[in-house]
MIMI-741211 format. One record per atom (N, C-alpha, C): residue number from 0; residue in one letter; x, y, z. Coordinates in Angstrom, 1 decimal. Each point is the difference from the previous one (the first is absolute). Layout:
N
PT / NUM / A / X / Y / Z
...
//
This chain:
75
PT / 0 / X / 26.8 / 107.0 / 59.3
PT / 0 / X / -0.3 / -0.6 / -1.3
PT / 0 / X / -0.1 / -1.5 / 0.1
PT / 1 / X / -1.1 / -0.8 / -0.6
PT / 1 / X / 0.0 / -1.1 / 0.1
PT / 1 / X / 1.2 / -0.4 / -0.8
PT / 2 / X / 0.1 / -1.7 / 0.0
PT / 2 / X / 0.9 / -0.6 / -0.2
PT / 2 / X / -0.2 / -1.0 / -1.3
PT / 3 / X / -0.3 / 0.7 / -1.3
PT / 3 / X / -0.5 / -0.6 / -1.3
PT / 3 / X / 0.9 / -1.1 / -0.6
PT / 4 / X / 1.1 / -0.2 / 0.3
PT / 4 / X / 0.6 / -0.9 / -0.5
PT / 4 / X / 0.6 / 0.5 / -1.3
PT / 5 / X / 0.3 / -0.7 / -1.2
PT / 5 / X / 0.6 / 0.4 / -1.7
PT / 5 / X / -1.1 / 0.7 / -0.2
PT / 6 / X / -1.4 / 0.0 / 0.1
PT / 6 / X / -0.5 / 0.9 / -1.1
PT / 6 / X / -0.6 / 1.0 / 0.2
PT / 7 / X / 0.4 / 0.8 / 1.3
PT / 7 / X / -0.3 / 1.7 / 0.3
PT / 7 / X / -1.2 / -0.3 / 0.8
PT / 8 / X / -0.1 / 1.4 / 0.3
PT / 8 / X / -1.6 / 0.3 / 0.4
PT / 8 / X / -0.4 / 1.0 / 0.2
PT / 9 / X / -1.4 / 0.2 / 0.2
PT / 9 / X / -0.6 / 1.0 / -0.3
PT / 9 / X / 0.1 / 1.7 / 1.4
PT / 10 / X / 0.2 / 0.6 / -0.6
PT / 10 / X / 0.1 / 1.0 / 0.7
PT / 10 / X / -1.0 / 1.2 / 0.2
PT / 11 / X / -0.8 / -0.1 / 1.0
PT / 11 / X / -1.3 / 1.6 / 0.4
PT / 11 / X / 0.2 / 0.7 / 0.2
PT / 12 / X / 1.8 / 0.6 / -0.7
PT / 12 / X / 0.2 / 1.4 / 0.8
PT / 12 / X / -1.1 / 1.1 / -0.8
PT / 13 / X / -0.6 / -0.6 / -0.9
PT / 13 / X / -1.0 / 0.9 / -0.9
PT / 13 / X / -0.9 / 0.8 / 0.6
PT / 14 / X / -0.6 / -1.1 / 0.9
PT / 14 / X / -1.3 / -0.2 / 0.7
PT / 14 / X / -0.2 / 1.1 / 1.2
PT / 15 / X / 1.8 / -0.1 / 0.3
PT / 15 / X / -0.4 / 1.2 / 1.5
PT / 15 / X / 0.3 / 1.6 / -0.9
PT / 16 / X / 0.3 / -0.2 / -1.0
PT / 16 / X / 0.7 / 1.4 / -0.7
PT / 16 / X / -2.4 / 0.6 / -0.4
PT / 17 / X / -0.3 / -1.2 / -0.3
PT / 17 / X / -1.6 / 0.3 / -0.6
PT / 17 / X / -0.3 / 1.0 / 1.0
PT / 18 / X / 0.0 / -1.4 / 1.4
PT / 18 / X / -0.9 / 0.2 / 1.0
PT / 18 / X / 0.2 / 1.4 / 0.9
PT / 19 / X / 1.5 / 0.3 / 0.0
PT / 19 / X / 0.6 / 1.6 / 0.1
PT / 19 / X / -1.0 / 1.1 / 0.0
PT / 20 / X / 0.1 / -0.2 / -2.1
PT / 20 / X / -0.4 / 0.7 / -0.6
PT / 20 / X / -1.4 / 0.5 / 0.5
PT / 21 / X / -1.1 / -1.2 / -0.3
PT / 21 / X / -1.3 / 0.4 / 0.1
PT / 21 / X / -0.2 / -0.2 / 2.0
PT / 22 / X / 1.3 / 0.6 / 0.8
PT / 22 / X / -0.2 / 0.4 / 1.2
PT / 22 / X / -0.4 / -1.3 / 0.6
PT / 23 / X / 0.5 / -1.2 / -0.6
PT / 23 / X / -1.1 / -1.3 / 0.9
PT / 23 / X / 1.3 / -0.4 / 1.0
PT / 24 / X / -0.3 / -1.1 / 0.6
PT / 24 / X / 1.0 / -0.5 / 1.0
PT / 24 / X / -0.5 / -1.7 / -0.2
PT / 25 / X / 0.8 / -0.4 / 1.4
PT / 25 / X / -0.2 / -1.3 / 0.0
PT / 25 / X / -1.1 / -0.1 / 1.0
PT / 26 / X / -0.4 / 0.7 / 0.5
PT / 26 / X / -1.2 / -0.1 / 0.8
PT / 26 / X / -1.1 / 0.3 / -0.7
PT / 27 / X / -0.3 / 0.4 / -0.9
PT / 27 / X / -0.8 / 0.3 / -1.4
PT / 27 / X / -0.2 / -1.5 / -0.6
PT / 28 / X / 0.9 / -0.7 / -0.1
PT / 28 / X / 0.3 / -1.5 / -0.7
PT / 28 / X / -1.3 / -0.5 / 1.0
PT / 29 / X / 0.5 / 0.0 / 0.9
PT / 29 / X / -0.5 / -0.7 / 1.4
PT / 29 / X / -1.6 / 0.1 / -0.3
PT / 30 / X / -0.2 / 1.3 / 0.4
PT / 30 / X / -1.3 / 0.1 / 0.3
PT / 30 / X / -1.1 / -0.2 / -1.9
PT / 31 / X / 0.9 / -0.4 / -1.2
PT / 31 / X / -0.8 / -0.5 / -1.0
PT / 31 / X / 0.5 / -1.0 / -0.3
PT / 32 / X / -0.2 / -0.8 / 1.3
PT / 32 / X / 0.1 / -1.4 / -0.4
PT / 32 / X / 1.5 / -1.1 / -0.1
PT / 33 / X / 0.9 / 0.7 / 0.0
PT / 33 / X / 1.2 / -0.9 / -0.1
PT / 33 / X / 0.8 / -0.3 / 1.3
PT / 34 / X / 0.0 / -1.2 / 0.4
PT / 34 / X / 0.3 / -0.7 / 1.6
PT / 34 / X / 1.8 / 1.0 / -0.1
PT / 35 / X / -0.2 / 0.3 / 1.5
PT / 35 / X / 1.2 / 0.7 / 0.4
PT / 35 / X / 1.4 / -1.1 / -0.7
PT / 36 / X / -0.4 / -1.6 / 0.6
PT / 36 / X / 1.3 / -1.0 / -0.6
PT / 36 / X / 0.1 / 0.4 / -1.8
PT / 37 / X / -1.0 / 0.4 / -0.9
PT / 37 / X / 0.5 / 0.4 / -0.9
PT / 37 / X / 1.0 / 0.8 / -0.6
PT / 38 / X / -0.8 / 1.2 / 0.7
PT / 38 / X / 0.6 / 0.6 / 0.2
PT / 38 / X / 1.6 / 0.7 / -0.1
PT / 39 / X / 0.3 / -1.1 / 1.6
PT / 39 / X / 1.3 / -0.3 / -0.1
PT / 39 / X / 0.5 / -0.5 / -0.9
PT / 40 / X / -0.3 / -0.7 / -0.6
PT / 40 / X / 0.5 / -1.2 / -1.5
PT / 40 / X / 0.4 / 1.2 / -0.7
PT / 41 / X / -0.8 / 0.5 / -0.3
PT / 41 / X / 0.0 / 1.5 / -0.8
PT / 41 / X / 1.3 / 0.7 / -0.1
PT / 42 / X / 0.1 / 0.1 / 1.6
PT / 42 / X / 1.3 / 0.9 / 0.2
PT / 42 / X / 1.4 / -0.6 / -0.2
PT / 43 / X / -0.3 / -1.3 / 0.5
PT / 43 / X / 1.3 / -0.6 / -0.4
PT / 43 / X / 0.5 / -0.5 / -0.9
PT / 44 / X / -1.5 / 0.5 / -1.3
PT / 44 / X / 0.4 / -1.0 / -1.7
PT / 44 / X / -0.1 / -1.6 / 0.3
PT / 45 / X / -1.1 / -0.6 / 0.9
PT / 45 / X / 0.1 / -0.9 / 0.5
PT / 45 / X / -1.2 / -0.7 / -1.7
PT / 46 / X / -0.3 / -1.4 / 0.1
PT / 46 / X / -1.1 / -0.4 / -0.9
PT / 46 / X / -1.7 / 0.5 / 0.5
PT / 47 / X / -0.5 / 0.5 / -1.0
PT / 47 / X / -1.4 / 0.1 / 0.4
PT / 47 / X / -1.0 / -0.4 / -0.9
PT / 48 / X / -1.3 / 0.1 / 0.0
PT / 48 / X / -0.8 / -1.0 / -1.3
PT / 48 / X / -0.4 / 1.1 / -1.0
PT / 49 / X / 0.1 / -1.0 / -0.9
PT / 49 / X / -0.6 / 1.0 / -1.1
PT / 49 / X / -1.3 / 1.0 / 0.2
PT / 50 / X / -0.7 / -0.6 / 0.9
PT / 50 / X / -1.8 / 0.7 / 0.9
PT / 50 / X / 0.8 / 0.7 / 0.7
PT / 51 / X / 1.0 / 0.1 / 1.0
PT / 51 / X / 0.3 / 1.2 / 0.3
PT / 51 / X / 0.7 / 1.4 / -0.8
PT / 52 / X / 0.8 / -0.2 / -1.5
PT / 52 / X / 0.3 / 1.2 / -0.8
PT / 52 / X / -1.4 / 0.1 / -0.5
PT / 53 / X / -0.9 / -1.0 / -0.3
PT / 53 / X / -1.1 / 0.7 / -1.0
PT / 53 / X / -0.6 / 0.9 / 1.0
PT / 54 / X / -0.2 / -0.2 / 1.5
PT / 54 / X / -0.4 / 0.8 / 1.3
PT / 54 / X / 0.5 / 1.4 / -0.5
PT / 55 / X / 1.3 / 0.3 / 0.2
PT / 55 / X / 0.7 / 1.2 / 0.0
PT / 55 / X / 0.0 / 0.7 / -1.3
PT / 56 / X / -0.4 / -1.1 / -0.9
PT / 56 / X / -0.3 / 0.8 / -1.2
PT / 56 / X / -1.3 / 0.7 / 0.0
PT / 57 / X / -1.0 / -1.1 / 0.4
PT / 57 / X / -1.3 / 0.4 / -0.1
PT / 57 / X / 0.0 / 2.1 / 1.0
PT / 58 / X / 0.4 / -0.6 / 1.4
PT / 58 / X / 0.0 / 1.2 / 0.6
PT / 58 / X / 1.4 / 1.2 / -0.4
PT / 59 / X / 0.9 / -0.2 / -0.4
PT / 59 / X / 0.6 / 1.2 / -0.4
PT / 59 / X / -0.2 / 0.9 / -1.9
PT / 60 / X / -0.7 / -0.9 / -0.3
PT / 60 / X / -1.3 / -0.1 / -1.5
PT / 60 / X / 2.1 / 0.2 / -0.6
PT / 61 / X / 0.4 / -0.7 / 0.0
PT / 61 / X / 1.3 / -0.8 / -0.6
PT / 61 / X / 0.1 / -1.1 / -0.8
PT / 62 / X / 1.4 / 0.3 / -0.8
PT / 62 / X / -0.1 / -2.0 / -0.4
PT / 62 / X / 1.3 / -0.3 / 0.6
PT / 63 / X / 0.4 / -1.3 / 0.0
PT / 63 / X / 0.6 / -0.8 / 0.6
PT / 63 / X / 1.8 / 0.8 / -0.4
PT / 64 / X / 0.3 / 0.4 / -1.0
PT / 64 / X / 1.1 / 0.6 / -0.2
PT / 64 / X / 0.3 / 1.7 / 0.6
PT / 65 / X / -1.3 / 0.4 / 0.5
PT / 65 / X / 0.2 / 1.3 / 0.8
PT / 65 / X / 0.6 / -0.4 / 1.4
PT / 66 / X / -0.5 / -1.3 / 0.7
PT / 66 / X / 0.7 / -0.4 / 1.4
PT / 66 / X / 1.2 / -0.6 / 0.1
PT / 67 / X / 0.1 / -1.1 / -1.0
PT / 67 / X / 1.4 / -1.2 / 0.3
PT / 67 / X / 0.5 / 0.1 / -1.4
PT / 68 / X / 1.3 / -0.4 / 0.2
PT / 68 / X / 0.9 / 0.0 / -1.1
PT / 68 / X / 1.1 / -1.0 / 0.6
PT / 69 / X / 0.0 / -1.1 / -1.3
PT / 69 / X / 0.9 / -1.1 / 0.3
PT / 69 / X / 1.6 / 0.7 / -0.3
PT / 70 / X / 0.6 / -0.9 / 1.5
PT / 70 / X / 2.0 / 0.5 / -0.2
PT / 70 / X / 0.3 / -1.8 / -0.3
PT / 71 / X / 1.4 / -0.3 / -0.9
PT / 71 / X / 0.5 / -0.8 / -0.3
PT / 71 / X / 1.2 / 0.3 / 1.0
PT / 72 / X / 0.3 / -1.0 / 0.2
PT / 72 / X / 1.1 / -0.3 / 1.5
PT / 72 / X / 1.0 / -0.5 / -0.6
PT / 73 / X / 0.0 / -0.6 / -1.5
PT / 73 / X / 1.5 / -0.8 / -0.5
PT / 73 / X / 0.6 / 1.3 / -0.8
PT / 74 / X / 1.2 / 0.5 / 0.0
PT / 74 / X / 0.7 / 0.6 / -0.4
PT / 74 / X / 0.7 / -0.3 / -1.6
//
């Protein structure tokens, strides 16, 4: 997990539960367009650009709250 500091961050465990689902992988990612170093970002809840969710939304015909869901880190 990246290292967000006080105000959380966002988490893609959504995105591999999708991609599961409709049988995709990360080599699926790959081959429509999203650089393997994304990728990675992906996996590790790392920052990615807004052109890359609208990407995964466009291709998993998703909106942004089916993939990531913000966690708060202050207790």
């Amino acid at each position: 997990m990246a290292n967000y500091g006080k105000n959380g961050y966002i988490d893609f465990s959504k995105l591999w539960i999708i991609l599961k689902r409709k049988e995709y992988n990360k080599t699926w990612l790959k081959i429509n367009g999203l650089h393997s170093n994304t990728i990675a970002k992906l996996a590790k809840n790392e920052n990615v650009t807004c052109d890359v969710i609208a990407t995964l939304c466009k291709l998993l015909n998703c909106q942004p709250a089916d993939i990531m869901e913000y966690k708060n880190t202050q207790k």
